[in-house]
N, C-alpha and C positions, 0 to 999 in steps of 0.2 A: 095266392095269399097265404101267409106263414100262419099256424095253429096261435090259437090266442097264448099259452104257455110260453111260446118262444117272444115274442113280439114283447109280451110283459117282463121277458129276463132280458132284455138288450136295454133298457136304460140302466140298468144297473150292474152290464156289462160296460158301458158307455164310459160309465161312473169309474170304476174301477181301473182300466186302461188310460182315465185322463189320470186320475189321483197318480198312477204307477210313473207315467210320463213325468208327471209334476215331481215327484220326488228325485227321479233319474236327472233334469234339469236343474234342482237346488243345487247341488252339490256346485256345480258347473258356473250355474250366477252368482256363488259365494264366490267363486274364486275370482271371477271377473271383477269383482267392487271391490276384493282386497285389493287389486292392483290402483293406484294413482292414473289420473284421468286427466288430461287439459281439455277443455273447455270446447275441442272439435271432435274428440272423440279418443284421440289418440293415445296408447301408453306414456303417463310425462316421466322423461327421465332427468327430470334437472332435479339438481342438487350437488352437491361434495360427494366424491365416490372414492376409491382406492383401489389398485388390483395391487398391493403391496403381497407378496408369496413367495414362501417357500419353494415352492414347486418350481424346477429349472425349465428352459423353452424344450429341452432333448431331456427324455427320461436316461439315468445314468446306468452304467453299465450292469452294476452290481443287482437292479431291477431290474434288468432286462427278461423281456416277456409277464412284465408285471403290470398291468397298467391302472392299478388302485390298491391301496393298502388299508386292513381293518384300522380304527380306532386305533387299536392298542400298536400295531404296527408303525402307523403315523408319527402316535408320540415318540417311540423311539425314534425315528428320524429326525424328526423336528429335534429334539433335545441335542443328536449329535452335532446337526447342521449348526445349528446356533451354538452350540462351544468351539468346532473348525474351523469357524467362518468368524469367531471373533472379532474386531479391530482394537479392543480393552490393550491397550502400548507394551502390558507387559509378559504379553502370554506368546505363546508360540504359537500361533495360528495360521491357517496356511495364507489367509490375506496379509499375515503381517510377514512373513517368511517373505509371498509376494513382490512386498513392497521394501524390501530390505531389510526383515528383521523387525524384534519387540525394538521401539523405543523410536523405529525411523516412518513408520505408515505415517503421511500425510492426516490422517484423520481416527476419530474412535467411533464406539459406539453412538455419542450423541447425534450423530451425523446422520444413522443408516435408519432406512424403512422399509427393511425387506420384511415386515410380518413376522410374526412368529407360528405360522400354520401352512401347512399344503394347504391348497387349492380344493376345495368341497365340491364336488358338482353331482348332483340329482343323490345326495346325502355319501358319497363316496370321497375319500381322498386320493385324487389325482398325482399319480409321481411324473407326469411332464406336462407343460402345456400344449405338447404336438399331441394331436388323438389320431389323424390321417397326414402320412401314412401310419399302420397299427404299431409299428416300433418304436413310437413317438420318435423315430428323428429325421432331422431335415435330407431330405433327399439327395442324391449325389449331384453335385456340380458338373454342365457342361462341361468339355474342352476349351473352347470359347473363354467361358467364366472362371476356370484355373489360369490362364493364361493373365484374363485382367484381372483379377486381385492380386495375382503373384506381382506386377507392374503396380500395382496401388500399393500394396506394403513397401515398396521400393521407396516410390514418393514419400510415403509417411516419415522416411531418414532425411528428408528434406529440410532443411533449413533457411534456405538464401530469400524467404521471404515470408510476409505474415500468411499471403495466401496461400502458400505449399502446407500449411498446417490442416486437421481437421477441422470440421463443418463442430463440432461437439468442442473442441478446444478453444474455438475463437468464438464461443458462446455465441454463436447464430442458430443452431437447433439441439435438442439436447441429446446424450449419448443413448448408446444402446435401444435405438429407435422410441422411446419413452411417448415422443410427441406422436409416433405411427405414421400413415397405416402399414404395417400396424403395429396398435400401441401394445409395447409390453414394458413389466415392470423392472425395474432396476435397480442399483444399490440403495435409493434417496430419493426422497420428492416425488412421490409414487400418488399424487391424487391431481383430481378432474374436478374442474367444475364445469356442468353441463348447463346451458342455459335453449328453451324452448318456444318455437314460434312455428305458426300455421307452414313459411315459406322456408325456414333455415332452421339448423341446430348448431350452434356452437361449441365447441370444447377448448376451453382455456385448460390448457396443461403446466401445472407446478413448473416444472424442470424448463429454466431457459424463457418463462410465459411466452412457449410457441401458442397457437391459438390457429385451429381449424372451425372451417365455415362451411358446412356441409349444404348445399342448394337443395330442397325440396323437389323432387318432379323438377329438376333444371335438364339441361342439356351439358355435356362437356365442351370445353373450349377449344379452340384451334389446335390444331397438334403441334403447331410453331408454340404455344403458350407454355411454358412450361418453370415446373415449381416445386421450391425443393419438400414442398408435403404433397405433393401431386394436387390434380383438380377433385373434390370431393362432389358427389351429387347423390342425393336417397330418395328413397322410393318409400313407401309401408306396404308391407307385406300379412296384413292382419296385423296383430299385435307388434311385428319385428321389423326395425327400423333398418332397414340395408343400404348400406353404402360402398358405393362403387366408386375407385380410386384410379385416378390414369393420368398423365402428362407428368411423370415425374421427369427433374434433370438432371444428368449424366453424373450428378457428383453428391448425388444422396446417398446412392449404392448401398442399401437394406442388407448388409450379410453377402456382398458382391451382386447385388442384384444389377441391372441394366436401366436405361429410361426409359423400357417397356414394361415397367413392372407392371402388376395389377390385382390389385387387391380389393377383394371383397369384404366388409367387414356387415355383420349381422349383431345387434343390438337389442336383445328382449329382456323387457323386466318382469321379472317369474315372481316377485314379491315385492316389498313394502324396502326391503334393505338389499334387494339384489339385480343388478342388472347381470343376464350371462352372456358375455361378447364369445363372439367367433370369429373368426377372418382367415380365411382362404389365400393365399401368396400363390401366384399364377405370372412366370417369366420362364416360356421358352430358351430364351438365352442364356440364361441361368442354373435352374436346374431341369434335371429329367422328369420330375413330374410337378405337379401343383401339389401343396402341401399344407393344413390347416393346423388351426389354435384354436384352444375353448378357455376359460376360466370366470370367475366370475370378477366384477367388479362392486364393491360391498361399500354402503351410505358411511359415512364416517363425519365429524363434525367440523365446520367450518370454521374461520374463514382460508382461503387458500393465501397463504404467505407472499409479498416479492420475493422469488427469486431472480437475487442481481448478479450473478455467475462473477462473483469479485475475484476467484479464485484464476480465472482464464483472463482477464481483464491486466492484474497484476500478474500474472508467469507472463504472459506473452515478453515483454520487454526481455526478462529474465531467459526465455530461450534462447530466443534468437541473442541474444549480447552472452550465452552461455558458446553458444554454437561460434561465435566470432571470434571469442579467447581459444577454445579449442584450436580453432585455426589459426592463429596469431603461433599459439603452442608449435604447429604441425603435425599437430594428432585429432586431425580430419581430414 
């Protein structure tokens, strides 16, 4: 039996070790009740969201071995990028040089939603959205995969009919993978509407209104099934919604990917205005290794617009009767 001394200092050892716990735990349950909650439990991520950025998918040369820049660095960036990148008809910028020249771009400013900011992540500005591998760029291409995108650019000089055209052209999904997985941002129309249920998660996407349906705890479909956003199915991971992407077909080709792509995409809302996506790209036949993206996607205010891709709708006719004169010419 312990001396009556000691026996009398353990309640108010007891005391002190719960109070120290208790404080160590606030911090912790604050953070958990700032985040939004649906009614099972789960992070709710619905809402109007944007990954509108600066930040390009490959960090650029000139940063090379840089993979975050102070504040003050940033701004200079951001500042150069938005006067290079102009579309304003009368400047010389390299999108309007691009496009043939001040006066001939297709479009201006009112058009573009690339943000005006790098990419922020864990209070950092991000110069790529690749963080693996460390060089942020995309990994080197099989032999396999130089062979078929060299044969896919070839097609792309096709004419002889609507469907020799691209999938982004003939307004069935929108460019620059926008719709995903995975989704990255592009010149325009760069927001999400996410809508939330026990068994699914939806994302209606701006660009094209593709619209993926992510099955909770499902299973994947046949491997005969196959689709041009692939079969979607998630899982939670604790707070992080992951979804696992497979059964893409032969003519989605992600950046020359194959219809074995497979992509991981990871979904956590760290705050009140931020979801941080990630997604892992994983195609043996592709490239040499699997390759990932981070940035965040930021609350922004409603409602998401029709986009009616009027733009692909009326050229079609105009290519191809473009493509038919040239031949008439004999200069095709």
């Amino acid at each position: 039996m312990l001396p009556k001394k000691y026996t009398e200092a353990m309640p108010h050892r007891l005391a002190a070790a719960i109070a120290f716990l208790a404080m160590a735990i606030a911090p912790l349950a604050g953070q958990t009740k700032s985040i939004p909650r649906t009614p099972d439990g789960h992070p709710d991520l619905q809402g109007v969201w944007t990954n509108a950025t600066l930040t390009p998918l490959e960090r650029p040369a000139d940063l090379a071995g840089k993979a975050t820049l102070t504040d003050a660095e940033a701004k200079a960036f951001e500042k150069k990028d938005l006067q290079s990148n102009t579309l304003d008809s009368d400047v010389e910028s390299n999108f309007n040089k691009a496009t043939g020249g001040p006066g001939v771009g297709a479009y201006n400013n009112l058009f573009v939603d690339r943000g005006s900011e790098l990419a922020r992540v864990d209070g950092l500005k991000r110069t790529s959205l690749i963080i693996d591998p460390p060089d942020g760029k995309i990994p080197s291409l099989t032999d396999a995969a130089r062979q078929r995108t060299s044969g896919a650019s070839r097609a792309f000089t096709r004419y002889d009919s609507v469907k020799d055209r691209p999938l982004s052209e003939r307004c069935i999904i929108g460019f620059g993978s926008t719709s995903g997985p995975p989704m990255l941002p592009v010149l325009y129309n760069n927001n999400y509407e996410i809508v939330q249920t026990p068994t699914a998660v939806m994302i209606l996407v701006e660009m094209v209104h593709d619209i993926r349906v992510i099955r909770i705890n499902g299973t994947h479909k046949p491997a005969e099934i196959r689709q041009l956003l692939g079969d979607s199915i998630g899982r939670w991971e604790g707070d992080t919604l992951v979804v696992d992407t497979t059964n893409f077909t032969g003519r989605t080709r992600f950046r020359g990917s194959s219809e074995n792509l497979h992509v991981i995409e990871r979904l956590r809302r760290v705050d009140a205005h931020t979801i941080l996506y990630r997604a892992t790209v994983d195609d043996p036949a592709t490239y040499t290794k699997p390759w990932t993206l981070e940035y965040p996607f930021l609350a922004t205010a409603g409602p998401v617009y029709e986009y009616a891709c009027h733009e692909g709708n009326y050229a079609m006719p105009d290519i191809l009767g473009g493509a038919r004169k040239l031949e008439t010419e004999g200069r095709q």
